[in-house]
KOLTI-65793 format. One record per residue (C-alpha): residue in three letters; x, y, z. Coordinates in steps of 0.05 Angstrom, whole numbers, plus 5000, padded with zeros to 4 digits. Layout:
BEGIN
ALAXYZ
...
This chain:
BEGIN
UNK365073288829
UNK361573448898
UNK356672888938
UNK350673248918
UNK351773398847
UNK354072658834
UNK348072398873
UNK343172968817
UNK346372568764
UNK346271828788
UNK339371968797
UNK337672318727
UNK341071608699
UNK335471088737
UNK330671608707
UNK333371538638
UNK334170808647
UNK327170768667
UNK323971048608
UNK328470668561
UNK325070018593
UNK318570278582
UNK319470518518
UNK322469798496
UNK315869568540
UNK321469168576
UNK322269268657
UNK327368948697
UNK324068598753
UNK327669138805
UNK324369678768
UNK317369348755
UNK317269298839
UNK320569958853
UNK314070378869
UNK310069838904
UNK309269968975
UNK312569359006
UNK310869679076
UNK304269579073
UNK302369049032
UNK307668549078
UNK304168839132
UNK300768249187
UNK297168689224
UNK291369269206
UNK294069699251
UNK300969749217
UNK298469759149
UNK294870349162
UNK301470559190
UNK304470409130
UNK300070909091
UNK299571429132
UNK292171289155
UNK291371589214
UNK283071699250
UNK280171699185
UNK272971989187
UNK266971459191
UNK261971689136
UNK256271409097
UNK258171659032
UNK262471049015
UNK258870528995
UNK261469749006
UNK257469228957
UNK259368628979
UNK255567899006
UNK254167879069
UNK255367099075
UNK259266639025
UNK260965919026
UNK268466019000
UNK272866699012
UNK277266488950
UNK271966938895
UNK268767458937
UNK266068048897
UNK267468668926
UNK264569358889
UNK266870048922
UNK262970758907
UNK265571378938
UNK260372008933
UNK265572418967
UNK267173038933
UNK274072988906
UNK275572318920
UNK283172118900
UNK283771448923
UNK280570838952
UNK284270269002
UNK280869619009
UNK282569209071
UNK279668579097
UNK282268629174
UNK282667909187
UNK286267619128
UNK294167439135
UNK295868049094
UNK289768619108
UNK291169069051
UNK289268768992
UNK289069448936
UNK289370048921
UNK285770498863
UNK288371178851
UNK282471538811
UNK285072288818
UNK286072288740
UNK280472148705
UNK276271588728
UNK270671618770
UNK270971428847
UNK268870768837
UNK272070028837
UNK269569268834
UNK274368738846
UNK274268008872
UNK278667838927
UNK279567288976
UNK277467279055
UNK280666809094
UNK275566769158
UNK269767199175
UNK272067929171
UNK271368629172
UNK271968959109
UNK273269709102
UNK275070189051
UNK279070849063
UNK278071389015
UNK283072079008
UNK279072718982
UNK281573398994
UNK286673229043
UNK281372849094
UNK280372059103
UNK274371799100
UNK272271019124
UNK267170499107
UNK266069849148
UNK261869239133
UNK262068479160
UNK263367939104
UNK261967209128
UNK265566589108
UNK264165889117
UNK270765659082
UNK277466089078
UNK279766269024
UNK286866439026
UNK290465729030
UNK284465349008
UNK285664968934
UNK280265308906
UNK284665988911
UNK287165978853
UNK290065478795
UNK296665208801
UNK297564868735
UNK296565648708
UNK302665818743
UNK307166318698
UNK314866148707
UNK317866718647
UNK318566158596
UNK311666248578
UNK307766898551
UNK302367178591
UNK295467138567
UNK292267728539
UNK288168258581
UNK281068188563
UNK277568838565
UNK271069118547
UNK269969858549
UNK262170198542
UNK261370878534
UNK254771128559
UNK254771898555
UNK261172148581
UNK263371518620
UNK265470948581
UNK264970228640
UNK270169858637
UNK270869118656
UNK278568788651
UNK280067978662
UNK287067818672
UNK288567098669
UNK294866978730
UNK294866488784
UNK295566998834
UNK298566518884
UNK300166798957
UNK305366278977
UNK300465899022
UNK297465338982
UNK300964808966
UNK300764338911
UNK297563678899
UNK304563358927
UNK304463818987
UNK309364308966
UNK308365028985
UNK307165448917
UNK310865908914
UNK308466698914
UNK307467048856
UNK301467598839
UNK300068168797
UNK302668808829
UNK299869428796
UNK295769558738
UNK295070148696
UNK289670438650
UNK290770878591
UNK286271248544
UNK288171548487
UNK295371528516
UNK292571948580
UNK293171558640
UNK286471468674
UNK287870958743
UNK292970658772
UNK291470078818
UNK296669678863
UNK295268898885
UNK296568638951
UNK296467758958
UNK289467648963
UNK286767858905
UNK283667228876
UNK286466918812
UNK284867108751
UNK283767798774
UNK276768148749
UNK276968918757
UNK271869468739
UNK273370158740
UNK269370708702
UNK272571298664
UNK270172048649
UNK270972478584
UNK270371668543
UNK267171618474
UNK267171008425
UNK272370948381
UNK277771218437
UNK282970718450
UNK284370438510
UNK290870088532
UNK291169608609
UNK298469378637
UNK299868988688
UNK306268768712
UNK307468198773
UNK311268058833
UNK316567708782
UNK318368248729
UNK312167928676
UNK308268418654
UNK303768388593
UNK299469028558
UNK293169008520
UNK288269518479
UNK282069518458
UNK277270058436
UNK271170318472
UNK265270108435
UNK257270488439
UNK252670248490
């Protein structure tokens, strides 16, 4: 057997492997982190996470727009709401430039839902947040200032550590709530994780170790929708809105998540009228 056909066939077997785990609903922790972009996310620096995705002079434009406080007294719950009006929009970045990891997530919305995203995240010190959006083979970037008094990415207000998950125990059930209005059906998902960043530390001063919600996929009526990937600071308990074309009541929807140690937990629910 030559290299290359040998390599064809070692490579048809991970596939095969990889759908058996999903069919079971079962992913090895190797597998659940396989597609995350360690890169980026590990990234210290702005500069080299954009690096790490391939931004390179993305376009300043008006057309994204960044809801977000301009001045909070914690950076461990800051709500963050992202609406792209660019034509053909495919995905949306969120960075906050100043915190010890910039890229916090990632929304890819190139397969059914709309070019929108609302998410809570921490800020560790007054900061620059900016959103890069991908349409039609362009970048396109949105900048505004977010003000903290108190950090919120070692702070003990960050996140719960008596909430920590550790493999014995199940994860908590998705909580999701799905509207259809029309032809877009708003959707609002809480997932209950500690979301820890491996800098607090615990009542007795040990460090926590890290451990956070990786990516999160959406479903409907078995038709993938968004995909979403979670950098560290993303605050706990993550809260995530995302809206959805072609959505009616009755269709069923189904959320995923899976974490930085192989947990992963999936929930449905069905869209209901407005």
């Amino acid at each position: 057997m030559n290299a290359q056909r040998r390599d064809v066939l070692q490579r048809m077997g991970k596939t095969a492997a990889l759908a058996a785990g999903l069919v079971a609903g079962v992913l090895r922790p190797t597998e659940v982190l396989a597609a995350w972009n360690h890169r980026a996310f590990d990234a210290k620096r702005l500069s080299d996470a954009l690096d790490a995705l391939g931004v390179e002079r993305p376009a300043a434009t008006r057309d994204i727009l960044i809801q977000a406080p301009e001045t909070v007294d914690s950076g461990a719950f800051v709500p963050i709401e992202i609406v792209s009006t660019i034509a053909g929009t495919e995905t949306l970045a969120l960075f906050v430039d100043r915190n010890p990891w910039p890229y916090i997530a990632r929304f890819d919305v190139s397969r059914g839902a709309l070019a929108y995203a609302s998410i809570r995240v921490r800020v560790g010190e007054s900061s620059p947040v900016r959103v890069v959006a991908n349409a039609g083979g362009r970048q396109y970037v949105a900048v505004k200032q977010v003000n903290v008094t108190v950090g919120g990415c070692g702070d003990a207000s960050g996140g719960d550590a008596s909430a920590a998950l550790d493999g014995s125990q199940a994860p908590q059930p998705i909580r999701i709530r799905a509207i259809a209005a029309g032809e877009v059906a708003s959707v609002r998902v809480l997932m209950t994780h500690p979301m820890e960043n491996g800098l607090r530390k615990s009542g007795s001063g040990q460090p926590i170790p890290e451990h956070f919600i990786r990516s999160v996929s959406a479903r409907l009526n078995g038709r993938t929708v968004l995909e979403a990937e979670f950098g560290r600071s993303v605050s706990a308990n993550p809260l995530i809105g995302f809206k959805v074309k072609g959505a009616k009541a009755g269709d069923r929807l189904v959320l995923r998540w899976e974490d930085s140690k192989g947990l992963a937990r999936t929930d449905e629910a069905s869209v209901s009228a407005s």
